[in-house]
TIMARGU-863075 format. One record per residue: residue in one letter; chain; y, x negated, z of N, C-alpha, C, CB in turn; residue number from 1. Coordinates in Angstrom, 2 decimals, padded with zeros to 5 digits. Glycine has a CB too. Layout:
N
+------+-------+---------+---------+---------+---------+---------+---------+---------+---------+---------+---------+---------+---------+------+
! resn ! chain !      ny !      nx !      nz !     cay !     cax !     caz !      cy !      cx !      cz !     cby !     cbx !     cbz ! resi !
+------+-------+---------+---------+---------+---------+---------+---------+---------+---------+---------+---------+---------+---------+------+
!    A !     A !       Y !       X !       Z !       Y !       X !       Z !       Y !       X !       Z !       Y !       X !       Z !  NUM !
...
+------+-------+---------+---------+---------+---------+---------+---------+---------+---------+---------+---------+---------+---------+------+
REM end
This chain:
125
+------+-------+---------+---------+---------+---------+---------+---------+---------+---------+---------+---------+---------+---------+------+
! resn ! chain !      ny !      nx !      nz !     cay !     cax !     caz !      cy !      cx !      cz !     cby !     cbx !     cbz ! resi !
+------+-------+---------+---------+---------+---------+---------+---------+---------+---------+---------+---------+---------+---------+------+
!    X !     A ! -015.23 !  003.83 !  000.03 ! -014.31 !  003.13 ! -000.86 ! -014.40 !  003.75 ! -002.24 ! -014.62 !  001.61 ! -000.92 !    1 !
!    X !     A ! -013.66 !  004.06 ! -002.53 ! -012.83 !  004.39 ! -004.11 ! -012.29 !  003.68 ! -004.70 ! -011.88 !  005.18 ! -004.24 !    2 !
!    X !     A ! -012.61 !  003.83 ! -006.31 ! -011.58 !  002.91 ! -007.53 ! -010.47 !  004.09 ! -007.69 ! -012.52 !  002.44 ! -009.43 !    3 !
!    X !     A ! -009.39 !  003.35 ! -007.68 ! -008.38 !  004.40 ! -008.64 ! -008.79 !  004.14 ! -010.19 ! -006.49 !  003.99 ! -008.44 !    4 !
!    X !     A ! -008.58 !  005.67 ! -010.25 ! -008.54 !  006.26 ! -011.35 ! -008.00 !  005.98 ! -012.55 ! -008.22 !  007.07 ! -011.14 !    5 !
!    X !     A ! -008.09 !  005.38 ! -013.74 ! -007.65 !  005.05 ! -014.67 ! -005.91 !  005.10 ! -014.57 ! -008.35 !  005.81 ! -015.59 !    6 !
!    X !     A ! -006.08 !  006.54 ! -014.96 ! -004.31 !  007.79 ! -014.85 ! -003.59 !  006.87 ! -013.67 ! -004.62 !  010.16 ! -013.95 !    7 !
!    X !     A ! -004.09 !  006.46 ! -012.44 ! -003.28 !  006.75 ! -011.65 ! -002.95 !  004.90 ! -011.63 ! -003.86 !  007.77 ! -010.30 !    8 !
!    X !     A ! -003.60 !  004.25 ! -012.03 ! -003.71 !  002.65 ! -012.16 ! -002.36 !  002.82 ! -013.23 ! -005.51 !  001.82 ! -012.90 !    9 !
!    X !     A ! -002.13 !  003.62 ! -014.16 ! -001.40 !  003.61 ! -015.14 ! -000.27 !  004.12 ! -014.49 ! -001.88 !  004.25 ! -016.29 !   10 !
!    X !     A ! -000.20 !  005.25 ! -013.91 !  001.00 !  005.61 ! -012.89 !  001.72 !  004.19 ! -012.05 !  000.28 !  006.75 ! -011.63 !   11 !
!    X !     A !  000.96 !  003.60 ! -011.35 !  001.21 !  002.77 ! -010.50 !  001.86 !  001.74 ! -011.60 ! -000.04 !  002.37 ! -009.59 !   12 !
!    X !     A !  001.44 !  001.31 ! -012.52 !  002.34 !  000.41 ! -013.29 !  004.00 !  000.91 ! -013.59 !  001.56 !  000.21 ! -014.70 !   13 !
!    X !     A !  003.64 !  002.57 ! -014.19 !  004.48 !  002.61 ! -014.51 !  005.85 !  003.72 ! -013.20 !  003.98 !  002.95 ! -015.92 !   14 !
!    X !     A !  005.28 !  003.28 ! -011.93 !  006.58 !  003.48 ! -010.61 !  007.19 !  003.40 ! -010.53 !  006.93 !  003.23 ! -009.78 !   15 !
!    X !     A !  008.40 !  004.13 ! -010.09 !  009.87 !  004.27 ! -010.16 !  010.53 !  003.76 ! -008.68 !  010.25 !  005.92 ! -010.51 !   16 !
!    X !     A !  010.97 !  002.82 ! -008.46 !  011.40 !  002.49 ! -007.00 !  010.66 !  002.28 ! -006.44 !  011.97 !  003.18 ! -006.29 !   17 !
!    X !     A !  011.21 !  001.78 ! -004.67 !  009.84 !  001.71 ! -003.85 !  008.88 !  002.56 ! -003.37 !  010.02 !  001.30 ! -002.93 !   18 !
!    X !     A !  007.85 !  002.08 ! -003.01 !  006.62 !  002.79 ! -002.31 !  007.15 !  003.41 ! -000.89 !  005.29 !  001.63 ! -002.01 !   19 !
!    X !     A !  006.58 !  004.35 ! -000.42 !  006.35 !  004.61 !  000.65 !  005.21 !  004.01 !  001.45 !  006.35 !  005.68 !  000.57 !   20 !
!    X !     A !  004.82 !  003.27 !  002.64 !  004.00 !  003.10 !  003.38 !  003.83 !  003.96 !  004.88 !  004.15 !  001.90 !  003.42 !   21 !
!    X !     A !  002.39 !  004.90 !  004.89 !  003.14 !  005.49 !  006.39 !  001.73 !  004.85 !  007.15 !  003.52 !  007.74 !  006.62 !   22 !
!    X !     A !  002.14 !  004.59 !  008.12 !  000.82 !  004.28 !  009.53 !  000.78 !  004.66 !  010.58 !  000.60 !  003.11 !  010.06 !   23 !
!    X !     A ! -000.20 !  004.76 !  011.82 !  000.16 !  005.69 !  013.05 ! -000.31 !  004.71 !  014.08 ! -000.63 !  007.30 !  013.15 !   24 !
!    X !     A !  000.17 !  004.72 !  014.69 !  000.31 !  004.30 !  016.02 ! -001.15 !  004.34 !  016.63 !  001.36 !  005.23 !  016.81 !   25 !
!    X !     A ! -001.98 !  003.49 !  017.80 ! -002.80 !  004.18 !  018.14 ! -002.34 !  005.59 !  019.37 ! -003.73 !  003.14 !  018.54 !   26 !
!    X !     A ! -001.20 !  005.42 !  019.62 ! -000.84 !  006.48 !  020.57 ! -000.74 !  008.02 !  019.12 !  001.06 !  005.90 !  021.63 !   27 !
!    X !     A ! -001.01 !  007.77 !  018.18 ! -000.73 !  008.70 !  016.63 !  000.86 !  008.95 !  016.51 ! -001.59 !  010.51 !  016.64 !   28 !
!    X !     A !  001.52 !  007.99 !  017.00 !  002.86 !  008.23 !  016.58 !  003.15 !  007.65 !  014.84 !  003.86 !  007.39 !  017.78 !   29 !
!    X !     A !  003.70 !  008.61 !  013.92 !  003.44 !  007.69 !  012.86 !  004.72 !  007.02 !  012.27 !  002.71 !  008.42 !  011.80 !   30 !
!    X !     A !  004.76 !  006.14 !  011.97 !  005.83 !  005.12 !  011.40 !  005.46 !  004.80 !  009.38 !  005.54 !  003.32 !  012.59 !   31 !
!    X !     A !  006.92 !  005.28 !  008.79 !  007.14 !  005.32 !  007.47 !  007.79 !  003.96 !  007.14 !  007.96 !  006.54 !  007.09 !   32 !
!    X !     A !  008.26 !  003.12 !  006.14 !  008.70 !  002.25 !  005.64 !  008.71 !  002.40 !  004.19 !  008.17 !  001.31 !  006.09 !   33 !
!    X !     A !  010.03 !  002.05 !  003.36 !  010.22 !  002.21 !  001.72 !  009.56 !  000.62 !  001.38 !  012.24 !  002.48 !  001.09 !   34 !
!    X !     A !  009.06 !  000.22 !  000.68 !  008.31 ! -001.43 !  000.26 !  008.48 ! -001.66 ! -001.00 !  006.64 ! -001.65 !  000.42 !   35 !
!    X !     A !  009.25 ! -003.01 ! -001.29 !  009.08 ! -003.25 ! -002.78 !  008.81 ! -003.98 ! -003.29 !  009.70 ! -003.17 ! -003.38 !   36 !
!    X !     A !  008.26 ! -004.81 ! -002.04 !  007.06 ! -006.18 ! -002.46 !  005.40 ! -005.53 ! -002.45 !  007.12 ! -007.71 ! -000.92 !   37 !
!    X !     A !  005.20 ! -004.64 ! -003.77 !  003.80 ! -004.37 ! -003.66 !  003.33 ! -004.67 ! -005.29 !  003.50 ! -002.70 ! -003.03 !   38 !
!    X !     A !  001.78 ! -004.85 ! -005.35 !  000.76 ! -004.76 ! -006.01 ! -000.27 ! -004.00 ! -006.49 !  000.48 ! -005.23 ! -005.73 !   39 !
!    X !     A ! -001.24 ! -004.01 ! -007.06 ! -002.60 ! -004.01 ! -006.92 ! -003.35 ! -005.36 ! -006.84 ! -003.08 ! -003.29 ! -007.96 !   40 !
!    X !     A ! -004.53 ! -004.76 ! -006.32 ! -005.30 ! -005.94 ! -006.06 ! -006.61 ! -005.45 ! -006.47 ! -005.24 ! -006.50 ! -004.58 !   41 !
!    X !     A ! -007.35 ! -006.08 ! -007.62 ! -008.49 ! -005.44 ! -008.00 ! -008.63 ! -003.85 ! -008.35 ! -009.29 ! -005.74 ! -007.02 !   42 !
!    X !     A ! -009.82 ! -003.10 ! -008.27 ! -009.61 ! -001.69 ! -008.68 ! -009.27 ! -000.77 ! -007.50 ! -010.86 ! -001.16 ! -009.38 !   43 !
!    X !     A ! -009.21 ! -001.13 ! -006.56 ! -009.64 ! -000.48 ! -004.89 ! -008.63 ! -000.59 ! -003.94 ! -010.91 ! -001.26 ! -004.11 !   44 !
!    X !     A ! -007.59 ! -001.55 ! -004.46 ! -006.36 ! -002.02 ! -003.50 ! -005.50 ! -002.22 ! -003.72 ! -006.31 ! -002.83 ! -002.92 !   45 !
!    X !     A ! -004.17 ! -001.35 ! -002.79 ! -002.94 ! -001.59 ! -002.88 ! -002.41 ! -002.20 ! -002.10 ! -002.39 ! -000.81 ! -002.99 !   46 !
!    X !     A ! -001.65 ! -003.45 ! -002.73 ! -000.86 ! -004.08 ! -001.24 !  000.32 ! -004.60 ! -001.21 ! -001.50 ! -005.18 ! -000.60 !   47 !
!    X !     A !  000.69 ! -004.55 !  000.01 !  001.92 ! -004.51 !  000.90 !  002.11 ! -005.60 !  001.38 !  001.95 ! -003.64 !  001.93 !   48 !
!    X !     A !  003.21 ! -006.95 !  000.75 !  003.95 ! -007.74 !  001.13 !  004.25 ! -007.68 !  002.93 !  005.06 ! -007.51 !  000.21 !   49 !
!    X !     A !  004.25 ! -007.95 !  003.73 !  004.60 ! -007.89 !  005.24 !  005.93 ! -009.03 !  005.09 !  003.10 ! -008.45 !  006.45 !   50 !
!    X !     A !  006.60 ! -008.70 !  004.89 !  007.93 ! -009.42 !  004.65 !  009.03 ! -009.61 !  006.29 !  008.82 ! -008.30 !  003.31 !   51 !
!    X !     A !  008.73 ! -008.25 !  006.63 !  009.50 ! -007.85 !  007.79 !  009.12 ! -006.78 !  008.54 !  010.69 ! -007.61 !  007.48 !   52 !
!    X !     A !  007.44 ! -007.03 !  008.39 !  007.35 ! -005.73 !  008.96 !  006.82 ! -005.86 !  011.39 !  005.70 ! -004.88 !  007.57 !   53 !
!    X !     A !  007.26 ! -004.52 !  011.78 !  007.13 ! -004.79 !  013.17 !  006.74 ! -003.79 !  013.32 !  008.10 ! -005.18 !  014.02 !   54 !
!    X !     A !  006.70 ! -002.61 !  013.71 !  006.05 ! -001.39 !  014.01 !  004.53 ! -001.30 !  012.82 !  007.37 ! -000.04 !  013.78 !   55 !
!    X !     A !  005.01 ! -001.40 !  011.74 !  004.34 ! -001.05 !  010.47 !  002.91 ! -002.44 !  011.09 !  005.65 ! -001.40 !  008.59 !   56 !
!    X !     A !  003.30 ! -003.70 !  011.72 !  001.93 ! -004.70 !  011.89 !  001.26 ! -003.99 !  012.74 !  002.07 ! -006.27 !  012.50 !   57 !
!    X !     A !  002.09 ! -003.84 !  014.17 !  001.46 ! -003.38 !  015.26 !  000.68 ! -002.22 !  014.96 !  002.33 ! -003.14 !  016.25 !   58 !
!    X !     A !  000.71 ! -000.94 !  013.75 !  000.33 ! -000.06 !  013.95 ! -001.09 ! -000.66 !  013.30 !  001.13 !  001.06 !  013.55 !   59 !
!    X !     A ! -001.01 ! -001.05 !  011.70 ! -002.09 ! -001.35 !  011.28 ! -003.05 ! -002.05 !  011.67 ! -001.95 ! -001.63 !  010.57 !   60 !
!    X !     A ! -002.76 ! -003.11 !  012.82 ! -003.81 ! -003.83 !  013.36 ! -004.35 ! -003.03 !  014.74 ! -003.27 ! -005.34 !  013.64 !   61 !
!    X !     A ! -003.96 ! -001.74 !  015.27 ! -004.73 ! -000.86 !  016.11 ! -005.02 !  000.14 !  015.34 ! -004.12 ! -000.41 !  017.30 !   62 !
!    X !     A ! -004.67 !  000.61 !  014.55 ! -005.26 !  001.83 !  013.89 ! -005.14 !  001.86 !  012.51 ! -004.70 !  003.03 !  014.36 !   63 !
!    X !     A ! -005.81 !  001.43 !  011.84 ! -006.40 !  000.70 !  010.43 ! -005.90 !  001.95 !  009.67 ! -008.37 !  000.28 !  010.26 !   64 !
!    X !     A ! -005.87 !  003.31 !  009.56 ! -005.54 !  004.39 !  008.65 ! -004.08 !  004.26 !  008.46 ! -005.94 !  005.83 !  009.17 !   65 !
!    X !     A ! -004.00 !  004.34 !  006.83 ! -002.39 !  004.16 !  006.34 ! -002.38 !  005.21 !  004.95 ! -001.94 !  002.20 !  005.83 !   66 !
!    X !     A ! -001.76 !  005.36 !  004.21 ! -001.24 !  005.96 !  002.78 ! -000.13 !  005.14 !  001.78 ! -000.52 !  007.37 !  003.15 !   67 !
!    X !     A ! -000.01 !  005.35 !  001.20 !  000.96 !  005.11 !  000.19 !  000.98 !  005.66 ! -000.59 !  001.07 !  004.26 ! -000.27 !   68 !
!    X !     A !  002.53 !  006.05 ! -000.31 !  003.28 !  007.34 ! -001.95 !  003.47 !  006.80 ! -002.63 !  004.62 !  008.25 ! -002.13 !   69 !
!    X !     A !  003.94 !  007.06 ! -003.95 !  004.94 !  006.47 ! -004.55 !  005.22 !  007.95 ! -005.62 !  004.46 !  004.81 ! -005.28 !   70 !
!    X !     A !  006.26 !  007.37 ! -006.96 !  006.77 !  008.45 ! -008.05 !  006.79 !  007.79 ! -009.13 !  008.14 !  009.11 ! -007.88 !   71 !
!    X !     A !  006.29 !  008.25 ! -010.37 !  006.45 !  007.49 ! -011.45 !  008.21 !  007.96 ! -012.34 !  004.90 !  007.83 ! -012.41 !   72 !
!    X !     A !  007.92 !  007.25 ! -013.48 !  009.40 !  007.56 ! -014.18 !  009.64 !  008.78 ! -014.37 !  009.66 !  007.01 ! -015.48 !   73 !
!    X !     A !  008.25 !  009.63 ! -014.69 !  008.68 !  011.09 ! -014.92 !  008.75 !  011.95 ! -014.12 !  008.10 !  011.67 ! -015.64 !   74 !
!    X !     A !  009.00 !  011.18 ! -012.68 !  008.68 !  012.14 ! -011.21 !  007.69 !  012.98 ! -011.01 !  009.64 !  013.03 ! -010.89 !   75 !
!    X !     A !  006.00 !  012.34 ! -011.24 !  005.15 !  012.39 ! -010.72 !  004.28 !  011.60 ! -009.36 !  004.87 !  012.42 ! -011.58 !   76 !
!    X !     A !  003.98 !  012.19 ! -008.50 !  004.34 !  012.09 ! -007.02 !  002.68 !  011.39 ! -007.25 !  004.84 !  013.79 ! -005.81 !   77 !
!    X !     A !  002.02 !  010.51 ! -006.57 !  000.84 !  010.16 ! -005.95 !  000.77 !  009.46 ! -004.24 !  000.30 !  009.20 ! -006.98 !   78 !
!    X !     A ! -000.29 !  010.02 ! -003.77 ! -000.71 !  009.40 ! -002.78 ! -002.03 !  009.18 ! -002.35 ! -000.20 !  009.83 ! -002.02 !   79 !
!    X !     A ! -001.86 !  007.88 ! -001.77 ! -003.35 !  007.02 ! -001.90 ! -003.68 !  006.96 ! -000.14 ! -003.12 !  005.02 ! -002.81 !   80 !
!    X !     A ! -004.68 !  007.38 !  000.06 ! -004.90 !  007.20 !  001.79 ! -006.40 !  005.98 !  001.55 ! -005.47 !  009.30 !  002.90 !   81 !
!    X !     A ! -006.18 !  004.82 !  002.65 ! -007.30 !  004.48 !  003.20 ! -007.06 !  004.19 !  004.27 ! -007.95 !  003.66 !  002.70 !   82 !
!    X !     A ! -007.68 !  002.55 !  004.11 ! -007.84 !  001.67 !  005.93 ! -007.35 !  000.48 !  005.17 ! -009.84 !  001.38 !  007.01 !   83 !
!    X !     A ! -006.10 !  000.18 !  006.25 ! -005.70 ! -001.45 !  005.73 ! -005.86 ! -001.99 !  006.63 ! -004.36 ! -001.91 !  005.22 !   84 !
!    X !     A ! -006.31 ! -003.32 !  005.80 ! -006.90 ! -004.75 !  006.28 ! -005.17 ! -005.72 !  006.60 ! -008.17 ! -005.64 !  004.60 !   85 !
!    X !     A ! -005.59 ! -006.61 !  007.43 ! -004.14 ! -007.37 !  007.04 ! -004.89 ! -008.66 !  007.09 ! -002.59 ! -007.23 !  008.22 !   86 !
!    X !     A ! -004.23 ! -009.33 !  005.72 ! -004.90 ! -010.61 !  005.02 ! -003.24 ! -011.60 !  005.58 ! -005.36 ! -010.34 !  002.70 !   87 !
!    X !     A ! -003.71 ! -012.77 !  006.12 ! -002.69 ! -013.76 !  006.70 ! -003.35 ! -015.25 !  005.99 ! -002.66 ! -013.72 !  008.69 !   88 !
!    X !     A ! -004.53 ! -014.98 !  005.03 ! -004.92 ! -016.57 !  004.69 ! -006.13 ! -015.48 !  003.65 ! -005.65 ! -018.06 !  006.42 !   89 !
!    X !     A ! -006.19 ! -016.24 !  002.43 ! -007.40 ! -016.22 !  001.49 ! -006.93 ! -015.40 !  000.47 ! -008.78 ! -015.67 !  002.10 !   90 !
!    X !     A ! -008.12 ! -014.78 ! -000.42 ! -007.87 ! -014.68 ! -001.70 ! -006.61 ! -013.25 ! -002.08 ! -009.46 ! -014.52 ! -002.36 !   91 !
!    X !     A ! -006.28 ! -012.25 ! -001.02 ! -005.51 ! -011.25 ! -001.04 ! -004.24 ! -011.91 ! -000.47 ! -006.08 ! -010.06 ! -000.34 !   92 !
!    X !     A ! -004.31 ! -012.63 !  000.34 ! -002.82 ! -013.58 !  000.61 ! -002.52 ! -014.25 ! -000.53 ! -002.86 ! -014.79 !  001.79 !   93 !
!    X !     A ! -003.12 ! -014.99 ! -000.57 ! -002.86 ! -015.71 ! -001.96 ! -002.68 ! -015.37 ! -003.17 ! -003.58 ! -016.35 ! -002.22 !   94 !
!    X !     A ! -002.79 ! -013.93 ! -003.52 ! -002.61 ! -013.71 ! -005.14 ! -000.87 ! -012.96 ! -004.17 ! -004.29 ! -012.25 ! -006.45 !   95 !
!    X !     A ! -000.71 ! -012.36 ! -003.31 !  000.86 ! -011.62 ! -002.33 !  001.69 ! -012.88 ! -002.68 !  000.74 ! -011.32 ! -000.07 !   96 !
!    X !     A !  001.42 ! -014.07 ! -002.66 !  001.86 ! -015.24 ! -002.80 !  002.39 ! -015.28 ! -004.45 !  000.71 ! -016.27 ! -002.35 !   97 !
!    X !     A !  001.35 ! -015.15 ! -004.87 !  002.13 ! -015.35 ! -006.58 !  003.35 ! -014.58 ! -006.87 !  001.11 ! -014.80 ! -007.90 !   98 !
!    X !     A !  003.56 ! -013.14 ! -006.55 !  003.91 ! -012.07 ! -007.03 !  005.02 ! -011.56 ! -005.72 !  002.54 ! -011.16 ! -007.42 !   99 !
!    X !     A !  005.89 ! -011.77 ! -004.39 !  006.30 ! -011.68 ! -003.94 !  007.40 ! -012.82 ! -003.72 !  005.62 ! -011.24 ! -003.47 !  100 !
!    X !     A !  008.92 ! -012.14 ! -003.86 !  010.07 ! -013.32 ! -004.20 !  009.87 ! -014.33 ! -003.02 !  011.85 ! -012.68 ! -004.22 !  101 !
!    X !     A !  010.07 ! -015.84 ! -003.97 !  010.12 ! -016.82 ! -002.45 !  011.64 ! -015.98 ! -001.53 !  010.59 ! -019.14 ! -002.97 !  102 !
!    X !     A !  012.29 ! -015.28 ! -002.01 !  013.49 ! -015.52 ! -000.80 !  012.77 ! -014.35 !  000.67 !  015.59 ! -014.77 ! -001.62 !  103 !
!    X !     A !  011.74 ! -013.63 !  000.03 !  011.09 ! -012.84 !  001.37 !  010.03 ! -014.08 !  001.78 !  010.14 ! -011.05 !  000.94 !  104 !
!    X !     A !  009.90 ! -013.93 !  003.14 !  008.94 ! -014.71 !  004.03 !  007.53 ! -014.62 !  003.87 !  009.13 ! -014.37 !  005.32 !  105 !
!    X !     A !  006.90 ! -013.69 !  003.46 !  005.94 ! -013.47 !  003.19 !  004.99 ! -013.81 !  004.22 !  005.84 ! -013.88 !  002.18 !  106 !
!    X !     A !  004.75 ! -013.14 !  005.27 !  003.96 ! -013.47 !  006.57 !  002.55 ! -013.17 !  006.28 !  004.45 ! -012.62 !  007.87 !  107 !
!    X !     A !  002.75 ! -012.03 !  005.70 !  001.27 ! -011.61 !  005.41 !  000.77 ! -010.56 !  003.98 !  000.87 ! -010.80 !  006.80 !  108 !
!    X !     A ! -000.16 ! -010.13 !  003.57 ! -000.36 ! -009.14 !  003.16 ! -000.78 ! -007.82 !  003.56 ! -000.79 ! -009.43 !  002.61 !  109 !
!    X !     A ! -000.58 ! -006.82 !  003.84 ! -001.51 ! -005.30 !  003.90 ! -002.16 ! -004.68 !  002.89 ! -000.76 ! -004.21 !  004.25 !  110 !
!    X !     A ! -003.74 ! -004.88 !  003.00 ! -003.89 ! -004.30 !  001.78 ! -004.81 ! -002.25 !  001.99 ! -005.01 ! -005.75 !  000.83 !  111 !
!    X !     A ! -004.13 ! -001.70 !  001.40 ! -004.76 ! -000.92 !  001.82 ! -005.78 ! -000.40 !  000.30 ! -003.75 !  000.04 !  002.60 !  112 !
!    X !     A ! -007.00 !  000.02 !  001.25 ! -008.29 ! -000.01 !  000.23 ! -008.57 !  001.74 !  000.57 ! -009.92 ! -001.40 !  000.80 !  113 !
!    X !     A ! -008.38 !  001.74 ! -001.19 ! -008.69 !  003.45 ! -001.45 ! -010.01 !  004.03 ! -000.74 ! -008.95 !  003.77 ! -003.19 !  114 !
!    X !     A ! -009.41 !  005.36 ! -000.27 ! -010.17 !  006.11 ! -000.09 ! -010.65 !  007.59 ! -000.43 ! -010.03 !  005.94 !  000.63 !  115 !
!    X !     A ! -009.14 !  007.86 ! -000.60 ! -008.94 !  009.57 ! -001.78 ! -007.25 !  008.91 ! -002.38 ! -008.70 !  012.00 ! -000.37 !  116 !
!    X !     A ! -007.10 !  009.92 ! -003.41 ! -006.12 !  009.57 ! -003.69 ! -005.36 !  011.14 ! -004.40 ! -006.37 !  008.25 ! -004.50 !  117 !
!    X !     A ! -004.39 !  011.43 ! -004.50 ! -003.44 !  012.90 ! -004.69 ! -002.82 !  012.92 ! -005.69 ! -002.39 !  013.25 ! -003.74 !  118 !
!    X !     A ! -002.37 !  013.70 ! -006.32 ! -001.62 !  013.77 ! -006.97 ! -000.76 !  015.77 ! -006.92 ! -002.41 !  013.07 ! -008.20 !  119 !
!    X !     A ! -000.02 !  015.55 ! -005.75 !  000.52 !  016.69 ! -005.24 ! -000.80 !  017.23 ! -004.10 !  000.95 !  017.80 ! -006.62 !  120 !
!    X !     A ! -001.24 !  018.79 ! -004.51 ! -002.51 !  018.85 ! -003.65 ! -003.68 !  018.74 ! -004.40 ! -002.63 !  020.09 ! -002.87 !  121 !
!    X !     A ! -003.35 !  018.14 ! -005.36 ! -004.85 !  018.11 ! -006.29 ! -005.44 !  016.59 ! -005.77 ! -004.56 !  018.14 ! -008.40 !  122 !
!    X !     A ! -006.64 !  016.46 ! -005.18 ! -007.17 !  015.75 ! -004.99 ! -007.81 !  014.77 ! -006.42 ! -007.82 !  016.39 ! -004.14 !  123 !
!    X !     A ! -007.74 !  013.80 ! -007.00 ! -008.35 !  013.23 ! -007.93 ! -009.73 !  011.87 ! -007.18 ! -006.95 !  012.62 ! -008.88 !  124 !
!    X !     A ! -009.77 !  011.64 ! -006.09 ! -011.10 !  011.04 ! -006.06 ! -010.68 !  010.90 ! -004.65 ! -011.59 !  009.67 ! -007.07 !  125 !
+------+-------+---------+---------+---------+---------+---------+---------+---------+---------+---------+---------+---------+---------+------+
REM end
């Protein structure tokens, strides 16, 4: 487990559109989704509203490895790889709860917890 990086905590505030989320299958087929019910959560976690998600549950609850892109305003590219958890009750559901519109369903959260993180091929942690 990794903290993001100051820079990139500051990137993430300042994101341009939605995230990318990608996950793989346990067969390693991998499945992408654009998300724009996301967060941080503490120094270590990014997460993902489950609003509507179906391929994107099934994958994460057999094969825990995911990423997330995103671009800031000045079209600087990051990507964050760990292992997401999926929170359906407690303190990571519940803050998805504050911060995700009542008109999405909000089934669950995905949170995925750093492990390296990019910025193009430059590795920053």
């Amino acid at each position: 487990m990794a903290a993001l990086p100051q820079n990139v905590r500051e990137a993430w505030e300042g994101r341009e559109g939605p995230v990318i989320l990608a996950t793989v299958s346990e067969l390693g087929v991998p499945n992408i989704i654009y998300a724009t019910c996301v967060s941080a959560f503490g120094d270590d976690k990014l997460v993902v509203a489950d609003n509507y998600f179906e391929k994107t549950r099934k994958n994460l609850l057999s094969n825990p490895k995911g990423s997330i892109l995103f671009i800031t305003k000045d079209n600087k590219a990051y990507q964050v790889k760990g292992t997401l958890s999926y929170h359906m009750e407690g303190e990571i559901f519940d803050d998805m709860k504050t911060w995700n519109p009542e008109k999405h369903p909000g089934h669950a959260a995905a949170a995925l917890t750093v492990e390296e993180v990019y910025s193009g091929v430059e590795k920053l942690c």
